[in-house]
N, C-alpha and C positions, 0 to 999 in steps of 0.2 A: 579632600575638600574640607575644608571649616567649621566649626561649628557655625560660625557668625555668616559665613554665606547661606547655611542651611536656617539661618534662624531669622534672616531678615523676613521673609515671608509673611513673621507672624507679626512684626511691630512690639511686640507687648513685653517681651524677657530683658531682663539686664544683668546676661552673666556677667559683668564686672565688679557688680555689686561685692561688696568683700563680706556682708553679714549675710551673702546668701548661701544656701547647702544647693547643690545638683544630685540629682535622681538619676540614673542613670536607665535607657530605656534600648533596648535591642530592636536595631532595624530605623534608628529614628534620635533626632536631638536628644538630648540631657534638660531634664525641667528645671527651672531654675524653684524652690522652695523655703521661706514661704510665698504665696503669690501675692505683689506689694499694688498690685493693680485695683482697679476699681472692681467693684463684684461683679458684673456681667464678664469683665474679660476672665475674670478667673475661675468663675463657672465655663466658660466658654474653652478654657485650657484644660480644665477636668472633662471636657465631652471631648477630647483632642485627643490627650494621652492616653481613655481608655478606651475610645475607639481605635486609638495606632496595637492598643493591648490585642481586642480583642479581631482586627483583623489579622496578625500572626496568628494568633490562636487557629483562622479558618482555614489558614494557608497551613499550617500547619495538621489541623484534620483532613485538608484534602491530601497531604499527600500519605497521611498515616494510612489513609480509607485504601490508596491507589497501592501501596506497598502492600497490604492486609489482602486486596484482592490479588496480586501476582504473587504471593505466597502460598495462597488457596490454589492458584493456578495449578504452580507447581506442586504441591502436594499430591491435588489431584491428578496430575499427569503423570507423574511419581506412582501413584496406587494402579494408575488403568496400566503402564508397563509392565508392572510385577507380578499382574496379573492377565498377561500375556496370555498365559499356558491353559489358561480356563478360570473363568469369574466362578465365584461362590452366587447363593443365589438367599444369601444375607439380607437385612433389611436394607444396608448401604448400598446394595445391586439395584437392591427394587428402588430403591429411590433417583439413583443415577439414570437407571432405564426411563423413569418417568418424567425424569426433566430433563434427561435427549433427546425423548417425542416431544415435550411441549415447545422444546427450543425448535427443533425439527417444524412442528405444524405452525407454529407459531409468527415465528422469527428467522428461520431460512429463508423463505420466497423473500423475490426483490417488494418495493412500494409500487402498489400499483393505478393509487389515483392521480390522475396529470398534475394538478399542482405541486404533488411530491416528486412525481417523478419529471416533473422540470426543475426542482431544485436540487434533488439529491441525483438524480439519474437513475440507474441500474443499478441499485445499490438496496443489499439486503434488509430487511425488519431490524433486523440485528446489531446492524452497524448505527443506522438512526436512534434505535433504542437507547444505546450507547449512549451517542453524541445528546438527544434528548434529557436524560439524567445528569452530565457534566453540564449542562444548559440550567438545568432548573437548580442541580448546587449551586451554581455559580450566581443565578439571581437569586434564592432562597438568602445565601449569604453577605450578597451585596448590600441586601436592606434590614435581614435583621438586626437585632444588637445595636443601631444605628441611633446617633442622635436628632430630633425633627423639633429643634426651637431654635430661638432669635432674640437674638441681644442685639440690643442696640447701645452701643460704646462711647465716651466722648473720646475725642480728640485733644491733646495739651494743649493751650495756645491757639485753638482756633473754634470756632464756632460750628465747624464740621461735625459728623459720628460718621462711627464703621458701624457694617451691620454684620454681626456674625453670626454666620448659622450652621448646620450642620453638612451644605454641600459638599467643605472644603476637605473633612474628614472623612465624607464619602468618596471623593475622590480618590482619596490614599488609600479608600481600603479597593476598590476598584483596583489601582495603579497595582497593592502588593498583591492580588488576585493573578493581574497578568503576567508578573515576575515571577511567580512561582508555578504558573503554565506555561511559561515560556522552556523550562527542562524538557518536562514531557510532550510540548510539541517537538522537539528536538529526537526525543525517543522514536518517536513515532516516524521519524523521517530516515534513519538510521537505515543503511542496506545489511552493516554487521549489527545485527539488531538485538538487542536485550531481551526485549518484547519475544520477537521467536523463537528464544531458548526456554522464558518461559511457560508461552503457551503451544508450543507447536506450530505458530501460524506463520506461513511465506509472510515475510517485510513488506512485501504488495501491495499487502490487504490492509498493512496501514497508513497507506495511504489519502484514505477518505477521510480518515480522523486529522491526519496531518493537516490537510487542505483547511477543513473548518475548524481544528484549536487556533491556527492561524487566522481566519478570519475574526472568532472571537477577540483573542488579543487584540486584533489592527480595533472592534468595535471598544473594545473596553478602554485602548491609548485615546481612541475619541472622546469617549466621555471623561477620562481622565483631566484631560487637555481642558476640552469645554468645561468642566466645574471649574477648575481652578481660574481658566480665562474669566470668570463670570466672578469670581468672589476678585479679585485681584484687578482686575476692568471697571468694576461695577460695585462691589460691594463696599472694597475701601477707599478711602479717603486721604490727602485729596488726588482728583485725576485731572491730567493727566499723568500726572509724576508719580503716584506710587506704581503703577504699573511699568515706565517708562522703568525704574529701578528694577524692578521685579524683571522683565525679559530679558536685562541685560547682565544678570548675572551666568555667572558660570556655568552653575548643574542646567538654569535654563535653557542655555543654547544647547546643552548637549540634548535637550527637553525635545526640542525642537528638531533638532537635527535627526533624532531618534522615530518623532511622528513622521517625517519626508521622509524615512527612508523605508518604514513599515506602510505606508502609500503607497510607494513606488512599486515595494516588492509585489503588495497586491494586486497594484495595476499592470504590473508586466507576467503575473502568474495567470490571466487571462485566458481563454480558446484563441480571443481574438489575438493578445498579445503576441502569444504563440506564432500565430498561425503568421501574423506580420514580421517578426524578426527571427522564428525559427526557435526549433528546441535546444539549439547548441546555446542561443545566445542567451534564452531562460534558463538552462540548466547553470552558466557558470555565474548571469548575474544574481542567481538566485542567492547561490551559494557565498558570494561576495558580501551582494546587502545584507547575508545573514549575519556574516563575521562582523560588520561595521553596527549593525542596528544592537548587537550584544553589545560593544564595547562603548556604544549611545549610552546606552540604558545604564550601564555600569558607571559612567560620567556623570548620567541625570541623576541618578542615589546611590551612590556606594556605597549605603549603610545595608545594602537590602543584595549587596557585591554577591552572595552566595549563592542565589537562585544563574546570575549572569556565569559565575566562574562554573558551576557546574555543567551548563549550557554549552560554555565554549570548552570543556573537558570533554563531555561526549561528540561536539563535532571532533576534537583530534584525535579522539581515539577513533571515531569509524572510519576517518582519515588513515589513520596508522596502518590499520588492521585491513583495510583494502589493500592498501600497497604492499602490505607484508603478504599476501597469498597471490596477489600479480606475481611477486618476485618468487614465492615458494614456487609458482608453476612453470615460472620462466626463468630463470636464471638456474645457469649452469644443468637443467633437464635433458640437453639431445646429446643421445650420444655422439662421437666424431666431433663433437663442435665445441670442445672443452670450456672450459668456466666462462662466465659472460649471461648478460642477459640478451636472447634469444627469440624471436617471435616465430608465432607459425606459419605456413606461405599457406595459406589457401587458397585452391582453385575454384575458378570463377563460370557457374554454367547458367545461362541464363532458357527460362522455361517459359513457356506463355508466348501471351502477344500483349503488345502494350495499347492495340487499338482498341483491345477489349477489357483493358482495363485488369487482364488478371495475370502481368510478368510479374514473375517469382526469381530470385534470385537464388543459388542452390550453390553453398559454402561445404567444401569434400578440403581436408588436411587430416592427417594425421600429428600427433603429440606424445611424448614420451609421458606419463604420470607417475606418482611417488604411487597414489592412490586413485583409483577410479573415480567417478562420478555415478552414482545410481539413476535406474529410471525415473522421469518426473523433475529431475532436478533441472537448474537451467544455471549459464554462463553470463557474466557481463563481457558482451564483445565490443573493444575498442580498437579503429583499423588506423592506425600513426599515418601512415601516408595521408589520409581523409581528414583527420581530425585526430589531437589528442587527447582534446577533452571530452571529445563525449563517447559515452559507454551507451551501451543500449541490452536488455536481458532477450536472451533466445536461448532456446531448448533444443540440443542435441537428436534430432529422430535418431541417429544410431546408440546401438545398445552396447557397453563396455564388455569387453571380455572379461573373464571372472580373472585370469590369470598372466594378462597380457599386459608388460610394458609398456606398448606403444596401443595407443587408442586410437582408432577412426573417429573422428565427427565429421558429422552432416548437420549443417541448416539451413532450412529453408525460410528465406525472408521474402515478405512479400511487402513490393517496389512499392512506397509513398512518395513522398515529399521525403525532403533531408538527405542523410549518410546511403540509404537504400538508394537513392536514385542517383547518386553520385556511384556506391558499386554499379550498378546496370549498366553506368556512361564507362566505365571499365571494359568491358565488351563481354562476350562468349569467351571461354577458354584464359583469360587471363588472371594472374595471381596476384595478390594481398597480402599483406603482414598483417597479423591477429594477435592481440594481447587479450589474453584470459583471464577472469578474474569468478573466482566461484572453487565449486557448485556451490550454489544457493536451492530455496526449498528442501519441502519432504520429500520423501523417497515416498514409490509407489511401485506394486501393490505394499499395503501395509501387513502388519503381521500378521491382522486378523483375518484379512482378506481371502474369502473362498469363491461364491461368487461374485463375478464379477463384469462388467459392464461398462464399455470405454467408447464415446462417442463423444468426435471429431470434424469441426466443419472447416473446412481451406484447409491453412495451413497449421490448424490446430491437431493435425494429424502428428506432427514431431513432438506432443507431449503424450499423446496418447497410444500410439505404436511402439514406444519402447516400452510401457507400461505393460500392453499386453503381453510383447516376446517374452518379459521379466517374467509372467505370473504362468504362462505358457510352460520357460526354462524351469518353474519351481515347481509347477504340478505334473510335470509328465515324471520328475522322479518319484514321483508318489502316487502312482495310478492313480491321474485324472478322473474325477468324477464327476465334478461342479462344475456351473455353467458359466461358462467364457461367450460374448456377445461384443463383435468390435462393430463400431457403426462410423461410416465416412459420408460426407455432407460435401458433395463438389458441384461449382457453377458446371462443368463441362466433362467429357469422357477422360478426354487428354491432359487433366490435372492430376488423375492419378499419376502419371508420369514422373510427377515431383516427387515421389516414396515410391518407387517403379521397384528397388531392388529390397525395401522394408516389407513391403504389402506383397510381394512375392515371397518372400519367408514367409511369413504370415498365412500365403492361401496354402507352402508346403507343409506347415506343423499343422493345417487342417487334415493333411492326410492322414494324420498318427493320434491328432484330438480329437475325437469324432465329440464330445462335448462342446466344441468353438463354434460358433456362426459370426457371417462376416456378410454384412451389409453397405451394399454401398448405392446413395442415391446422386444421380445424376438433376440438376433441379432445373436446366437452361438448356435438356433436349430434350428430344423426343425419339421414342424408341420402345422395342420390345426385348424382354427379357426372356429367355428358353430356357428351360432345363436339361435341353440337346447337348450335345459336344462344343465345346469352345468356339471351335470354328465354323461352326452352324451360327453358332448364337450372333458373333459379330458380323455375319452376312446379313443377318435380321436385321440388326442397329444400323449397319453401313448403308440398307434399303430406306429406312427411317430419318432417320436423322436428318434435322434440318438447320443445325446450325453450321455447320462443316460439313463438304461436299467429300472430306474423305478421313479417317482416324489411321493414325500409325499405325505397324504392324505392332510395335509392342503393346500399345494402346490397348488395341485389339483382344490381346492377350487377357490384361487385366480386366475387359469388360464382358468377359464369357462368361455367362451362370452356371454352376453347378448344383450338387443338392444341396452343402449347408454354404457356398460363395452365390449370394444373389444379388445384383445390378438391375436396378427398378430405375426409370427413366420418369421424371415427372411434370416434364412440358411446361417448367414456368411455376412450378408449386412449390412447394418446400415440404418437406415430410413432417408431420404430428410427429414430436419428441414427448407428447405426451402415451402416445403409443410405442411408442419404440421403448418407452419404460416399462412400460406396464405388458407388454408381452417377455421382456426380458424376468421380470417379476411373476411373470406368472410360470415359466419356463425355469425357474431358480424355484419354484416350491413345490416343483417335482423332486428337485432330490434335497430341498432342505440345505443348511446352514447359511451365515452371513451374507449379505449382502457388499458391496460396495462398486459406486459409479462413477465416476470421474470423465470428463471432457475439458476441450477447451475449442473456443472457436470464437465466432462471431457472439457479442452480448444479451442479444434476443433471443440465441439458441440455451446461453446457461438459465438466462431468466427462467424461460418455458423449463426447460429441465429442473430449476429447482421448485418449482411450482408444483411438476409434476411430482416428487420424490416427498414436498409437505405433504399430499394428500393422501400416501398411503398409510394404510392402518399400524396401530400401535404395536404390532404382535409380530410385524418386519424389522429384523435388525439390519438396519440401512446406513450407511455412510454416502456422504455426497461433499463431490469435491469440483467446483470450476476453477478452470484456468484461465484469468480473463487475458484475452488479447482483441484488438483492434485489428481485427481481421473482417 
């Protein structure tokens, strides 16, 4: 683009001048010098150019600030690895310790007064704290430094004036605010993610931040828009024709074209949009309007081309980098089935009843790997027959062999709306092609992890059961001593059925752990639990039970109480997760050392759990991890 397209705007320059010098200015026209205009325009070109100054400048401290804090990140994740083997108890210990509790009581638990929690949702101190501080930058910067007067200009030739004032360079500095947040909303939305190599955290979780830098932007292309429509409409002289010039140029259309498309993309990122045309069709046109609303923005200033080229660099590279580990897991991996890419067949068992609302889908293939997958991690699974665009993240319940080629997975999806309900309509017993893409997330337990503590509601059991086997497999070679506590959270008896062959490992390494307890609540019957023999016990339940006139035999199996496997029936209640912590805590300081709790389930269950895990004292060294799903 031109200088002279970019310079129409202002009316006032006359680079053709031949006794003039140009300035050259980064991000932004060339000033024409000296200024041959009347004295208000050329005060009014000096509050122009050093406001275009001094907004690079902020764009340019935001993101020194945001590289400065993922530096610290790593540092610090760098120091707590190395010191793996055992912390020193330095003043750098003591200090970390005390701003893990503050963050812990502090900024862990979710918002919990209704007008936050209808804006933000379930969603922790932490993350709005966040987004709150990038909020207040972002207006802190908008208005300082700014110019707030008013010139009033003649016009050559006509009896008219312009009125200049400092909107129109507030605008710009607005505009390069969003071009230079437009990278790190980018970051933020990334599945091969920057962000969690440098801080350790699942791509997930940035989510929420993704959602609202994006709505900023769409707020700041508004006011962008609106200032200039106002100085441009309204300010100058005469109308309708200088504006009529003004829209019709070049960068403006892409101006335009760039505000309709970050619209659109908000209005179809909706619940409702969603829930109207479906997540396949949000996921690809998300993805779309993103590429076009870049290469908008890129047309509307391409002096400012930097922030947009870097943007559309990290979508191809998390482009790249997905499809390069699709292919590392699938191509050329089965044996007998020489080179070629390859998908999994998995079979298809359906669990539940769909009158009640609680059919599960239950995904059984094996896969050759280079490398396993650890517990806690999770898969992007896309089914080609179904769809090929859209990928969905599930968690593996089965645990890799330490040593084995060919890996078993299990997952258990539970039937909504979309791709799950389309498997279901697949029937009982029939198979699929599964494209893999992952592991993603951490690995759990972690290194530190002694006690520990893994509670699971539905189907939130296949992040949490491989976790325990893992921490199970690592402590029984080290005579067990620390306290293991799994806790499962089911509408009904006969959903344990869905981990029937996980949760039976699990009740056998209670033979050899006598450190494990294994809790399981039933919330939608009624029933008594024994301490009798197995087969005692489910004659009790079978007597009881009022939601089903009969439980399976294997059912049956898994809902017998023993002395540390107990099944508590709770008629329509929901179990205190705030107790189910705090006796796990209080059983963990019988025999001393760390702490660490991890679930996943329904939103309400991590909430309370992390509620409960702020509230303990500063002298627990606690870790706390949810896995959220919409379960």
């Amino acid at each position: 683009m031109t200088e002279h397209l970019l310079l129409a705007r202002q009316h006032i320059q006359d680079h053709d001048d031949p006794t003039i010098t140009l300035k050259k200015y980064w991000g932004y026209p060339s000033r024409v010098l000296p200024c041959k205009n009347d004295a208000g325009s050329c005060a009014y070109l000096d509050a122009v150019y050093n406001g275009h100054n001094t907004s690079m400048l902020y764009t340019f401290i935001l993101w020194g600030v945001m590289i400065g804090l993922a530096v610290a990140c790593l540092l610090v994740r760098g120091w707590r690895m190395e010191g793996a083997s055992g912390y020193s108890s330095g003043f750098f210990e003591s200090l970390w310790q005390r701003l893990t509790y503050a963050k812990r009581r502090w900024l862990s638990s979710d918002v919990k007064s209704k007008p936050m929690r209808w804006l933000f949702g379930r969603t922790s101190r932490l993350q709005v704290t966040i987004l709150a501080v990038l909020l207040a930058y972002l207006l802190i910067f908008s208005l300082v430094g700014g110019t707030y007067k008013t010139w009033v200009t003649p016009i050559k030739n006509s009896t008219l004036h312009n009125t200049r004032t400092g909107l129109g360079p507030w605008a710009d500095r607005v505009g390069a605010l969003a071009y230079a947040l437009t990278p790190f909303t980018v970051l933020l939305a990334m599945r091969e993610s920057v962000l969690s190599l440098i801080t350790g955290i699942p791509y997930q979780h940035f989510n929420f931040l993704h959602r609202w830098t994006g709505r900023i932007i769409f707020v700041q292309a508004v006011l962008h828009t609106l200032g200039w429509t106002i100085v441009e409409g309204k300010l100058y002289q005469p109308q309708p024709k200088v504006y009529r010039v003004f829209i019709s140029q070049q960068y403006m259309i892409f101006g335009v074209i760039a505000m309709f498309i970050i619209t659109l993309m908000l209005v179809l990122s909706t619940k409702t949009a969603i829930r109207w045309f479906g997540y396949e069709v949000f996921r690809i046109g998300h993805w779309i309007l993103a590429i076009l609303y870049l290469g908008a923005c890129w047309g509307h200033w391409d002096k400012l081309w930097c922030w947009m080229v870097a943007s559309l660099a990290l979508v191809m590279i998390d482009q790249f980098v997905r499809s390069a580990r699709v292919v590392y897991l699938h191509y050329g991996g089965a044996k007998g089935k020489g080179l070629g890419f390859s998908c999994s067949q998995a079979q298809i068992t359906i669990l539940g009843s769909a009158a009640e609302n609680d059919l599960v889908v239950r995904l059984d293939y094996d896969h050759e790997h280079r490398s396993p997958w650890e517990a806690g991690q999770h898969f992007q699974l896309t089914f080609p027959s179904l769809s090929i665009w859209e990928s969905h993240p599930f968690t593996p319940s089965s645990l890799p062999g330490p040593n084995a080629g060919t890996q078993h997975h299990t997952y258990l999806l539970r039937v909504r709306k979309g791709i799950t309900a389309r498997l279901a309509a697949l029937g009982d017993g029939a198979t699929v092609p599964v494209v893999m893409a992952g592991p993603y997330g951490r690995a759990y337990p972690s290194y530190r992890a002694q006690n520990i503590l893994a509670v699971a509601g539905g189907t939130g059991a296949t992040f949490t059961l491989p976790i325990m086997l893992q921490a199970l497999r690592q402590q029984l070679a080290n005579s067990p001593h620390f306290a293991f506590d799994f806790v499962a959270v089911v509408k009904r008896g006969r959903d344990l059925l869905w981990v029937r062959e996980e949760l039976m490992t699990l009740r056998e390494c209670s033979e050899r752990c006598k450190n494990l307890r294994i809790k399981i609540f039933v919330t939608r019957e009624n029933g008594k639990a024994s301490s009798s023999s197995p087969g005692n016990a489910s004659e009790k339940m079978l007597e009881h039970a009022t939601s089903s006139s009969s439980l399976d035999s294997e059912a049956d199996e898994l809902l017998g109480s023993t002395g540390i496997y107990n099944v508590s029936f709770l008629g329509g209640r929901h179990p205190s997760i705030a107790e189910v912590v705090g006796d796990f805590v209080e059983r963990a300081g019988i025999v001393g050392g760390s702490l660490e709790i991890v679930g996943s389930g329904p939103e309400g269950m991590g909430s309370d759990m992390r509620s409960a895990v702020a509230l303990l004292p500063a002298s627990i060294d606690v870790s706390c991890y949810w896995d959220s799903r919409g379960d």
